[in-house]
Structures are given as C-alpha cells and as structure tokens.
C-alpha positions in Angstrom: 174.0 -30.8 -46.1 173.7 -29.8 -42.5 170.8 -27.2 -43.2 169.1 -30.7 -44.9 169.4 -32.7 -42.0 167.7 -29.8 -39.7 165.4 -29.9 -42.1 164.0 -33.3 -42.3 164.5 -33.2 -38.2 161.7 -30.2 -37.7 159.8 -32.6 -40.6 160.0 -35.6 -38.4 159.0 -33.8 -35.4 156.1 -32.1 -36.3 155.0 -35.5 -38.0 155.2 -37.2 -34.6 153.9 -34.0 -32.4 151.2 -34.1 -35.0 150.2 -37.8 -34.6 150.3 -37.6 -30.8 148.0 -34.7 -30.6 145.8 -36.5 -33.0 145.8 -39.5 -30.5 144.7 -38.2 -26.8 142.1 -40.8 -26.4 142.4 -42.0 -22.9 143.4 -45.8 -23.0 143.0 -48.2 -20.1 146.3 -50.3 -19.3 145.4 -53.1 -17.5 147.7 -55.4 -15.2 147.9 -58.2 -12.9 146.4 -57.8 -9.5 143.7 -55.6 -10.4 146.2 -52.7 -11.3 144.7 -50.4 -13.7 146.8 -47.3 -15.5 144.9 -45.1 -17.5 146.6 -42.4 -19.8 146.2 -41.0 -23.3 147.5 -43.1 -26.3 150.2 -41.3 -27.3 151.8 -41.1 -23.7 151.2 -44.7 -23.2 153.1 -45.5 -26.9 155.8 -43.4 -25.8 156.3 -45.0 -22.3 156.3 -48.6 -24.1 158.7 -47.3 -26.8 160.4 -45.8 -23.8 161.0 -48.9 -21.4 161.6 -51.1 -25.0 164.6 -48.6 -25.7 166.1 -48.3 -21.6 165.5 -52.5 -21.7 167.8 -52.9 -25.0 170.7 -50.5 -24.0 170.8 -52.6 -20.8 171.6 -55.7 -22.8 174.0 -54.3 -25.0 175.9 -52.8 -22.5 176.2 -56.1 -20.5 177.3 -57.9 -23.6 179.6 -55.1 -24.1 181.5 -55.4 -20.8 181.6 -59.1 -21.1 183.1 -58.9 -24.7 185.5 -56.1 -23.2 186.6 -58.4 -20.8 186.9 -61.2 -22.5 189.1 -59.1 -24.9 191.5 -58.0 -22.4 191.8 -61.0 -20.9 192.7 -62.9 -24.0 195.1 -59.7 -24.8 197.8 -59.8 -21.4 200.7 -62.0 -23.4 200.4 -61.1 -27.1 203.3 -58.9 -28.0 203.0 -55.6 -29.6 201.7 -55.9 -33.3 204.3 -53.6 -35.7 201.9 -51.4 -37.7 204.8 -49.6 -39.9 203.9 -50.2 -43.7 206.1 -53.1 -45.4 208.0 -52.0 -48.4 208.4 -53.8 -51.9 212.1 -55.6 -50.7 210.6 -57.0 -47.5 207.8 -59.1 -49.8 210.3 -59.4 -52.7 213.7 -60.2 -52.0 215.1 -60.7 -55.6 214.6 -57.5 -57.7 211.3 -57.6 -60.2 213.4 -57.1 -63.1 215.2 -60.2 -62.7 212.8 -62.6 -62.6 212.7 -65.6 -64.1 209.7 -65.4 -67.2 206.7 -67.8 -66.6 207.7 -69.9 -69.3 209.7 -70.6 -71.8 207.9 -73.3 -74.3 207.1 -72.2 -77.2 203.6 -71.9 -79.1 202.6 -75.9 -79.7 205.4 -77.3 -77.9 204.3 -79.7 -75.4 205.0 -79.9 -72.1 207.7 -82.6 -72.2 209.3 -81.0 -75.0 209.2 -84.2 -77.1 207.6 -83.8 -79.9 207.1 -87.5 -80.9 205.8 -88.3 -78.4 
C-alpha cells in the first residue's frame, strides 16, 4: 500500500511539473497605483495558490485558539468524568432471569380481560 501511495505521488508531480513547464508564458499582474508584476504563469498560479493556502491556516488557527479557550474556560469546575466500563448489575439491578414476562394475556383476550364486554 505504501509503495502505491509513492506511486501516485511521483504521478501527481510530474503531472504538475509537466503543466508548469508547459505554461512559462510571461503574464502581466497588474495592481493599484500603477504597480505592475510580471512573471511566468505557472509561478504566478503558484504564488496565488500560495498566499490562498498561508491566508486560510491563519483563520483556522485563530478560530482554533478561540475555541481552545473557550473550552477551557467552560472546563475549570466540571468534575472528573469516570471513564471505567459499566457492568450488566450497575444497568440491571434485578437478575435477567427473573424478570417479569411482557405479558401475560392470552391469544384473543382483550385487554380488560372481560370478555363480554
């Protein structure tokens, strides 16, 4: 399985190394105030993709420290939560052999147990 994954990794790279040697037009990037970058397509797609992915960790790691603190703050007087398994005689106190049956009409008895009525 690992020899697969290493597999379609050297797959996906030369795809990609393919595509951006395919792609070294030089593009103009313009911007405001007269700025002007200019750089070949496939460095300019990966500096977008680039700035896209640093932009998103950002925001999850502030939203992830927020949650954490949230979580710890709401956490300072809970007690300790017992994790040990429960056992059969903590759910059922009265031994399963003993129980009462579910009922004990008979077939076309009614419910009342009057038959008249």
């Amino acid at each position: 399985m690992a020899y697969l994954i290493w597999v379609v990794r050297i797959l996906l790279f030369v795809l990609l190394f393919g595509l951006a040697a395919r792609n070294t037009d030089v593009v103009h990037v313009r911007g405001y105030l007269g700025y002007e970058w200019q750089a070949p397509l496939a460095l300019a797609l990966f500096s977008a993709t680039l700035l896209g992915v640093v932009l998103g960790v950002m925001g999850a790691v502030r939203t992830m420290l927020y949650l954490r603190k949230i979580s710890t703050d709401s956490n300072k007087g809970i007690p300790a939560i017992n994790l040990d398994p429960i056992t059969d005689s903590e759910v059922f106190p009265v031994e399963t052999s003993k129980r009462a049956p579910i009922s004990y009409r008979k077939a076309g008895e009614s419910l009342a147990g009057d038959e008249g009525a």
